[in-house]
N, C-alpha and C positions, 0 to 999 in steps of 0.2 A: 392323866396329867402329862406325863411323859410323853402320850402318843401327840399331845394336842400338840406340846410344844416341838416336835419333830415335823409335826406339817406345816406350822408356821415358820420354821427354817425352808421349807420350798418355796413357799410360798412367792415370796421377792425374787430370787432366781426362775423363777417360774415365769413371771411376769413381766421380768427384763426379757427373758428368751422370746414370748409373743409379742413383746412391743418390737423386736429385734428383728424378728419374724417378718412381722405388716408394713416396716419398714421397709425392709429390703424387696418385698415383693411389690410393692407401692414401686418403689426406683427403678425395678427390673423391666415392670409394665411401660413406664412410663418410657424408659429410655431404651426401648423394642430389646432388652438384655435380658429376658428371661430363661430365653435356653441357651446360656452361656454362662456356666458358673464360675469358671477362668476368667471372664469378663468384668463379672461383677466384684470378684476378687480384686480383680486388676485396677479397680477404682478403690479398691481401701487400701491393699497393700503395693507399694513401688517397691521395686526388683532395685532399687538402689537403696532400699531400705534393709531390704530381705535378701544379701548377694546369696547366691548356692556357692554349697562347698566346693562342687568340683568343675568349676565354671573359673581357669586361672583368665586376666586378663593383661597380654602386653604390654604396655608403653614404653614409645623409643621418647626420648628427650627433643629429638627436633619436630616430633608432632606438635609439642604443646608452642613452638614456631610462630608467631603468627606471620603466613604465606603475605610475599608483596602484592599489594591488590592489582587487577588491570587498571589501567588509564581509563577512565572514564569516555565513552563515545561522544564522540564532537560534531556539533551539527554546523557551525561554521565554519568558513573556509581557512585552510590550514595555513600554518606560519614556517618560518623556514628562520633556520641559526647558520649562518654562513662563518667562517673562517676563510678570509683571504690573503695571505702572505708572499713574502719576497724578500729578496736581499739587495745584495749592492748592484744599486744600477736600475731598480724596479719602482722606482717611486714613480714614476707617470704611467710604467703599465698598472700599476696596482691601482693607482687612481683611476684611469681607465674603466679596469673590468667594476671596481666599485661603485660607480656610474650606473653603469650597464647593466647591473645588478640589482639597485636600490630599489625598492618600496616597503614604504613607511608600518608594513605591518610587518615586517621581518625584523632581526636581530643580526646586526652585521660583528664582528670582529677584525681588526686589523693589524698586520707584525709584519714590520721590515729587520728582520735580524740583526745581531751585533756583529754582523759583517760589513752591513751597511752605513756607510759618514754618519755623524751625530746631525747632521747641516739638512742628508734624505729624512730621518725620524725626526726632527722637528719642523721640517715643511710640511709633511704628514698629520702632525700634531696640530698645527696650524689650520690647515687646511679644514682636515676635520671639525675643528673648535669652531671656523668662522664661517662655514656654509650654514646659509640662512633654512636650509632645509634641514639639518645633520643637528643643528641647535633646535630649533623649534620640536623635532620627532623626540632625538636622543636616543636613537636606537643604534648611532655606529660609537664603537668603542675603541681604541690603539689601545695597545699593550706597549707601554710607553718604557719598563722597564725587558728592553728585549731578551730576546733568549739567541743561543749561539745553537745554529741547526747546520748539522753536516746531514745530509741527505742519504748516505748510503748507514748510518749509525740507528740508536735509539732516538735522537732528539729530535727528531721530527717526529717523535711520536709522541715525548714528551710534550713539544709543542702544541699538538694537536689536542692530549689531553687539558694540557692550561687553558687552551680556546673554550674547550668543551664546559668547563669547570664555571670560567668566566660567565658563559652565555646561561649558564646553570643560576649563578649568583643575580646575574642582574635581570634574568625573568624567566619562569615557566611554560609564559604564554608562548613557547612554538613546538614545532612537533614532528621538524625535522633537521635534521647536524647537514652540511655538506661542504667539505673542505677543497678549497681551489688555489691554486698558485697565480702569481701574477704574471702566467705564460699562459692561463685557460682562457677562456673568452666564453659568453652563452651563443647560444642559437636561437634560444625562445624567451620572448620577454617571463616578467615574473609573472604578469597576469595568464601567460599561458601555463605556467606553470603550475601558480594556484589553482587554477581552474583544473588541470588535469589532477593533482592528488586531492581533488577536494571528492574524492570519490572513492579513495582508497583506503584501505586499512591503515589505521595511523598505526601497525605494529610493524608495518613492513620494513625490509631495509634492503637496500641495493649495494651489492657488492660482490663485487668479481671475483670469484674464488675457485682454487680445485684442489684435492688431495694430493694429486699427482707431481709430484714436487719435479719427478723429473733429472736432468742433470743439477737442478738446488740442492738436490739433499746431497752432493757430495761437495758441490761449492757454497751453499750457503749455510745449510742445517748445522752441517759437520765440524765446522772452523769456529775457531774460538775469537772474538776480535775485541781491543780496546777501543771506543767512540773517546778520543782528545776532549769532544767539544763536551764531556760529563763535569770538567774538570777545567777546560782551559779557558782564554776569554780570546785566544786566536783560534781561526779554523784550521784544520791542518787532515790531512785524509787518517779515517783508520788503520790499525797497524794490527797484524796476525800473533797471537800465541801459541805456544803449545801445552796440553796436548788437543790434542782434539778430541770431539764429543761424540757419544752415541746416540742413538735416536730417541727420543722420550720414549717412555713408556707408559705413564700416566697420563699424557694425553694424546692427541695425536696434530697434528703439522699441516698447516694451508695457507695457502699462497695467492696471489691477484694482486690487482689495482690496489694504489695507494691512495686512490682516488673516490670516495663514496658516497653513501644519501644512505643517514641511519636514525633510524628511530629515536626521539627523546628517552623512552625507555630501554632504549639498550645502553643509551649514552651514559644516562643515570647509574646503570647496574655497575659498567666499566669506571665510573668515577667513586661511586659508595661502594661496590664491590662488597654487598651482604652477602655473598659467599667468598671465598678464597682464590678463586680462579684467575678474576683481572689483573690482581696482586703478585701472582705468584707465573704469570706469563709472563708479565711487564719482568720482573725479574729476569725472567729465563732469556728475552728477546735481548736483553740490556744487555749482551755477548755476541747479537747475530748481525749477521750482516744482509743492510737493507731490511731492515724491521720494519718501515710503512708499508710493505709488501707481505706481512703475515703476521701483523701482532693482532687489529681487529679479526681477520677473515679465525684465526686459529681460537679467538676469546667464542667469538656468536656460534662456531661450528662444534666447540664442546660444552655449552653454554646448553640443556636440553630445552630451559623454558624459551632461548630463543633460535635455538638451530631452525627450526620450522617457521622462520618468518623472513626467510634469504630469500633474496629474486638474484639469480646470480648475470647483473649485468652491474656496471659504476654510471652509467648515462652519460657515458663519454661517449664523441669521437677522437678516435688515438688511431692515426696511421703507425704500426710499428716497422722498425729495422730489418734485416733481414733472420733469420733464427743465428742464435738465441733468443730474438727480439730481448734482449736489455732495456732497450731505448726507443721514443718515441719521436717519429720524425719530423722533423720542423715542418707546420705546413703552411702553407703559400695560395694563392687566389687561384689557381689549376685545382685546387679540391672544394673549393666552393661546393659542386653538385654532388658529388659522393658525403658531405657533409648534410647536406639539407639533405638527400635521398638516407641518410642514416636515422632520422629521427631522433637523435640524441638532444638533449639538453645543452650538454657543454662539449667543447671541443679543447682540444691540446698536442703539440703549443706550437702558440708562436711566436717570433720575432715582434720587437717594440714596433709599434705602428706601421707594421705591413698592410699592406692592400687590400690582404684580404678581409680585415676588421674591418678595413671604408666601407666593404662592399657588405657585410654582415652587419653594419650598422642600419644601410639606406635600406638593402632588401628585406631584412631580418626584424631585426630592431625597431623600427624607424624611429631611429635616434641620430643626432649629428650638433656640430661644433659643440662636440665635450659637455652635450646637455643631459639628463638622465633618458631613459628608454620608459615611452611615453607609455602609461595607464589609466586605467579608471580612476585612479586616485591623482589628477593630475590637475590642476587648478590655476589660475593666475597670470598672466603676460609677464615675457614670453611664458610658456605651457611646459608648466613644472617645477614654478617657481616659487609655488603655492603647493600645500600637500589638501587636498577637497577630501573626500570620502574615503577613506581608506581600504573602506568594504566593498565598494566597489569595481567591482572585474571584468574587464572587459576583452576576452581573449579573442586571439589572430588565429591566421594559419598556421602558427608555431602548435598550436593547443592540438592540432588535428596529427601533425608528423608524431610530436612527442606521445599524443594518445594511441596512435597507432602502436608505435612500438611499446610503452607500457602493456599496452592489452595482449600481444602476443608474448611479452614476458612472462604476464600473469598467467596465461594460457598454459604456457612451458612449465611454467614452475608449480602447477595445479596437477602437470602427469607425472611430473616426477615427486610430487607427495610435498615438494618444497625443503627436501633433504638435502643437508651439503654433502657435496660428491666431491 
């Protein structure tokens, strides 16, 4: 009795074990897992179920992060955020190169500073309001409550951020920033232009930079200065403190053009600034003197996710001075041909309705009596009165000078890995 009831205790155990059995070799066959008993394991038990003891695992806090995604790839032709500014006395160049500049797929910006009469910023206002093109699109905007920009301080950087900000709030749709003064002038219509980056990486950014500060780092890095125009509603030059400063050490110092073509997403990073860095340069530069000269080139160049996307030119032509080169020589209808032999984009500066803009309209442009610079998108009697196609591009010989030099940029900045130096 004993014994019977001791076999019927295996019995069930016995029975589960060969059904357990034919199972698993049924699965093992089936799914080619037979000679792999790890395998087979590996489909009943998960290692996040079953952690090992001596298997420790790390975790920093910025992993669980979630990283900024890239820009999504763009298959049509790219848009452009313009910022074009001035002060007293530039209200008909600024309207000018605004002209010269327009089509209706861009994003325009425009700021006559509070230097300038109330009398220039509201025929600007005006102006802008009642053009039957500027109304119908809605793509230019004045910043109507101006800002006060001393040029050698912070506020032209600050300025520049507001533009960027704006152009951020009132659309997405473009995909690249480039800021001009109303002493620049183009070279190449915007159809040549779109047509040339409609082939580029939209992460790129042009901007004139080097490490090598040079005599700057004892005249500009070094000195401590107050910008008046932080604070005042006159302009008035900055003034020196003491003591003076030592070289950073947390990041490091670069310099160039005030002048550039930067990416929407770098623009973005510098406005939201999800890490600390835009934030805390803007600070640092709000002391230095001539900060459009090294507050972006110093953000993108310690910036890792975008140091590798610098093409280190601005698409100007700038005749400069003699060394130090400071300053940028007034140019005149004698550089016409070193101008178009440069292949740049824009040029700078010059004088209100010089000659040589007549002559960079008729050969260049072919734009004249103060109409826009004709494109694909050009419609109506007289031609351009009317906005037609917007998508429409129809590039000149500007698209050939301007591709020219892009593609040896790109070339340069391919051997040297696209590292700022």
């Amino acid at each position: 009795m004993a014994s019977s009831n001791s076999e019927r205790r295996w019995i069930f155990p016995l029975a589960m074990a060969s059904l357990m059995f034919i199972f698993l070799t049924a699965v093992s066959f089936n799914m080619g897992l037979l000679s792999s008993v790890r395998s087979i394991n590996s489909l009943i038990f998960s290692s996040s179920i079953l952690p090992t003891t001596n298997e420790t695992t790390v975790t920093f806090a910025e992993s669980k992060i979630k990283q900024h995604p890239p820009p999504p790839v763009q298959s049509s032709p790219p848009r452009f955020g313009y910022l074009v500014s001035g002060s007293r006395g530039d209200l008909e160049s600024l309207w000018r190169v605004l002209r010269a500049l327009y089509h209706p797929r861009n994003q325009y910006v425009v700021h006559l500073d509070l230097e300038s009469p109330a009398e220039e910023r509201l025929e600007l206002a005006k102006r802008v309001r009642e053009d039957p093109v500027f109304s119908d699109v809605g793509n230019v905007y004045m910043i109507t409550k101006a800002n006060l920009v001393t040029y050698r301080g912070p506020t032209m950087v600050a300025n520049t951020l507001h533009a960027c900000a704006i152009l951020l709030k009132l659309s997405k749709d473009w995909d690249w920033f480039i800021n001009l003064s109303a002493s620049d002038y183009p070279l190449v219509t915007q159809d040549d232009l779109i047509h040339t980056f409609a082939g580029l990486d939209r992460n790129l950014n042009f901007i004139d930079h080097s490490s090598k500060l040079g005599w700057k780092e004892d005249k500009r890095a070094k000195p401590l200065i107050i910008d008046p125009g932080l604070y005042s509603t006159k302009k008035s030059d900055v003034y020196w403190v003491t003591p003076r400063r030592t070289m950073p050490t947390a990041f490091k110092l670069f310099t160039g053009s005030a002048w550039m073509v930067l990416s929407r997403s770098f623009i973005e990073y510098c406005i939201w600034g999800w890490d600390n860095l835009p934030r805390t340069l803007l600070m640092y530069y709000t002391n230095f003197l001539s900060t459009p000269e090294g507050y972006f080139h110093t953000v993108i160049c310690n910036a890792p996710e975008y140091s590798n996307t610098v093409v280190n030119h601005d698409l100007h032509y700038i005749s400069w001075d003699k060394p130090p080169k400071q300053h940028p020589r007034t140019l005149n209808i004698n550089d016409t041909k070193r101008m178009i032999a440069s292949g740049a984009a824009f040029a700078r500066k010059f004088r209100h309705n010089d000659l040589a803009l007549d002559k960079i309209d008729i050969e260049l442009l072919g734009r004249g009596n103060g109409n826009f610079t004709p494109g694909g998108w050009c419609a109506g009697e007289p031609k351009c009165s009317r906005v037609g196609d917007p998508s429409r591009i129809k590039p000149g010989p500007g698209a050939n000078r301007l591709g020219a030099l892009v593609s040896r940029l790109i070339w340069s900045s391919k051997l040297t890995q696209r590292k700022c130096r």
